[in-house]
C-alpha positions as CSV (number, residue, x, y, z in Angstrom):
1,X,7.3,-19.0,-3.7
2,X,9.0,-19.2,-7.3
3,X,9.0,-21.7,-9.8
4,X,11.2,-24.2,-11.5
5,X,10.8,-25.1,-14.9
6,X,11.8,-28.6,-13.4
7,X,14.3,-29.2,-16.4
8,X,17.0,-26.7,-16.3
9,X,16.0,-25.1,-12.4
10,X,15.6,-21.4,-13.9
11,X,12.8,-19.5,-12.2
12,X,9.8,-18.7,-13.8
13,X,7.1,-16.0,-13.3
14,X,5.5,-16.2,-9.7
15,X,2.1,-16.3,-10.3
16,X,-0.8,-14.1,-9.5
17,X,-4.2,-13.2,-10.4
18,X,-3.9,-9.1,-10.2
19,X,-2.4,-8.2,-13.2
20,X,-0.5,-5.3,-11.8
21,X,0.4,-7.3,-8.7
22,X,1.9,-10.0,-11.0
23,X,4.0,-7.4,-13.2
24,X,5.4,-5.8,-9.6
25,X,6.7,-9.1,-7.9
26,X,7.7,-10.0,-11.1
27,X,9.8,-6.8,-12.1
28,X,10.0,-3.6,-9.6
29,X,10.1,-5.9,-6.4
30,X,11.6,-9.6,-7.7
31,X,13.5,-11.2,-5.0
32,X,12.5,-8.2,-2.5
33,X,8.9,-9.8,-1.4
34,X,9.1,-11.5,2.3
35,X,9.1,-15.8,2.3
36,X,6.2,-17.4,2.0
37,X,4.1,-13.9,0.5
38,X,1.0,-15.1,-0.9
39,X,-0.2,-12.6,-3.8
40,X,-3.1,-14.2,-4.1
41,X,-4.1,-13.5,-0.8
42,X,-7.8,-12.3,0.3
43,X,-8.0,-8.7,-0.3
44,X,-10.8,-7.6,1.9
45,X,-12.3,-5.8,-0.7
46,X,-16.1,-6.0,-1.5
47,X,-16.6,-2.4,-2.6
48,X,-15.6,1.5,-1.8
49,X,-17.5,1.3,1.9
50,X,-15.5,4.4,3.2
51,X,-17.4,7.6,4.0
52,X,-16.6,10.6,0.5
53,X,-13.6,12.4,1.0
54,X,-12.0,10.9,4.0
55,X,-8.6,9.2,3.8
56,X,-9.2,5.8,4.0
57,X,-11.8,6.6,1.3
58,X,-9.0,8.6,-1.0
59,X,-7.2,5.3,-0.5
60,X,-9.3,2.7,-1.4
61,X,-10.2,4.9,-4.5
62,X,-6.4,5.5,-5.4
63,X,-5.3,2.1,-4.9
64,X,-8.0,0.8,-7.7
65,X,-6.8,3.7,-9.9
66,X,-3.4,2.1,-9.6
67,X,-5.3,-1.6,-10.1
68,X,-3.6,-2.6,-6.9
69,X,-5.8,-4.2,-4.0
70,X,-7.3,-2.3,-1.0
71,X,-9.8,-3.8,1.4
72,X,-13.5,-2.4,2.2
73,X,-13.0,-2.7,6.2
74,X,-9.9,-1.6,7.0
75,X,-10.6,0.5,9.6
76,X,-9.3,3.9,10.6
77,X,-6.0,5.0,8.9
78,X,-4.1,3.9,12.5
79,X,-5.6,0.0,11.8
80,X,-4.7,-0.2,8.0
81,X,-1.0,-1.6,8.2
82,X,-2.4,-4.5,11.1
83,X,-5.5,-5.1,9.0
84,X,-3.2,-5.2,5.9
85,X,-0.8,-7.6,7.7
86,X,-4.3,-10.0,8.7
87,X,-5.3,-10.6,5.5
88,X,-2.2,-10.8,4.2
89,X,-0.9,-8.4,2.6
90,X,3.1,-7.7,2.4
91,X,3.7,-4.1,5.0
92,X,6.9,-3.2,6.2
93,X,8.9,0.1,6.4
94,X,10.2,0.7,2.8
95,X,8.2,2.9,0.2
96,X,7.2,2.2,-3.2
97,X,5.0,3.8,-5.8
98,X,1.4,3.2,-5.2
99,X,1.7,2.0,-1.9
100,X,-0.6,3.0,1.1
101,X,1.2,5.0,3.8
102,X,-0.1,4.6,6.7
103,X,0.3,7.0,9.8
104,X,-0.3,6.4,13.3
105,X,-2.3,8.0,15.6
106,X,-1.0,11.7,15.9
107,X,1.7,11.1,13.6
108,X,3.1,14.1,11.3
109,X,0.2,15.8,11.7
110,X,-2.5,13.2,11.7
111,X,-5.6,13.0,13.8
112,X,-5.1,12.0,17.0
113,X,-8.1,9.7,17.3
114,X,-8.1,8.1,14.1
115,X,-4.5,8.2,12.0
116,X,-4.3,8.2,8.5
117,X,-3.5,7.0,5.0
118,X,-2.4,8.3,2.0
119,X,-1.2,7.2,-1.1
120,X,3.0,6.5,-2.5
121,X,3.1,8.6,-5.6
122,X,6.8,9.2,-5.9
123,X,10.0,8.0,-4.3
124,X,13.3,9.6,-4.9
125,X,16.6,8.4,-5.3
126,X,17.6,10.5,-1.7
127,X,14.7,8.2,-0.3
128,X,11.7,10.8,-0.4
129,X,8.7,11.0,-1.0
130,X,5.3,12.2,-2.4
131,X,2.1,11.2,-1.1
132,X,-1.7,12.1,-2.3
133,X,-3.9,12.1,0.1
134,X,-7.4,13.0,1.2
135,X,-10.0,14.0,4.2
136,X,-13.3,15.3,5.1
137,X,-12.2,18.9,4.6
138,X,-11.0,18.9,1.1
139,X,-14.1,17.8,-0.2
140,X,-12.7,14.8,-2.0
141,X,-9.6,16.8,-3.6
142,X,-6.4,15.1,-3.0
143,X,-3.3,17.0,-2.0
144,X,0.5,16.1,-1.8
145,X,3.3,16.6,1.2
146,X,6.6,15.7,0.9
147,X,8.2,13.5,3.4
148,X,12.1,13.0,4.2
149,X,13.6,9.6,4.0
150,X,13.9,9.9,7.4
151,X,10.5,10.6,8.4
152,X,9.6,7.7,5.6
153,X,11.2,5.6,7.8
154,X,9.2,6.0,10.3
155,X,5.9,5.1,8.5
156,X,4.5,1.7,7.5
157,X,3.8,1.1,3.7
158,X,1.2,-1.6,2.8
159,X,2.3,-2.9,-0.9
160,X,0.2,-5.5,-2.2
């Protein structure tokens, strides 16, 4: 996906229309992003469609914060990585700051119907990290858990 300059073959910026998208491939994850990522992909999003206070909704809202992309119509927390992956959008099992983390259904604690997502906030060097995250019950006050490198790896991140 780079670019050559054409007259001496060094590699230019990769471009992208999201500022913050375009400072991330181009910095933090250079030469990490999977072949053929598109960042100017179609980001689902037409507005915050998610019903106050639940995950998904903490999500969406969190992600703009960030100025990172999150769609309207995701789905439950469970469907966010496979939506993510459809419109394409670059998921796949290692964290990074302002990613969504997405949990299956049941997983660590979340429902069993619907999953959930939170929100990256922090990733250690030992590989752990710190979420915010949301739902009906907290009345649109985020909290924070901490999660092991080892149960990180067990969770899909959807980056950008």
């Amino acid at each position: 996906m780079s670019d050559s300059d054409g007259v001496t073959g060094e590699l230019t910026a990769i471009s992208a229309d999201n500022p913050v998208v375009k400072s991330l491939i181009n910095g933090r994850d250079e030469g990490q992003t999977p072949d053929g990522f598109n960042p100017n992909h179609a980001t689902g999003d037409t507005g915050n469609a998610y019903e106050f206070s639940q995950c998904t909704w903490w999500a969406y809202v969190r992600r703009h914060q960030l100025g990172l992309p999150a769609g309207s119509h995701m789905g439950n927390g469970a469907d966010w990585a496979n939506t993510a992956r459809k419109l394409g959008y670059w998921v796949d099992n290692t964290p990074r700051v302002g990613d969504v983390i997405c949990f299956q259904r049941g997983q660590y604690d979340s429902d069993p119907t619907y999953g959930h997502v939170g929100i990256v906030e922090n990733v250690v060097a030992d590989g752990s990290i710190t979420t915010s995250e949301c739902g009906s019950a907290y009345n649109g006050k985020p909290f924070s858990r901490t999660f092991t490198a080892e149960q990180a790896s067990q969770l899909q991140f959807i980056h950008y």
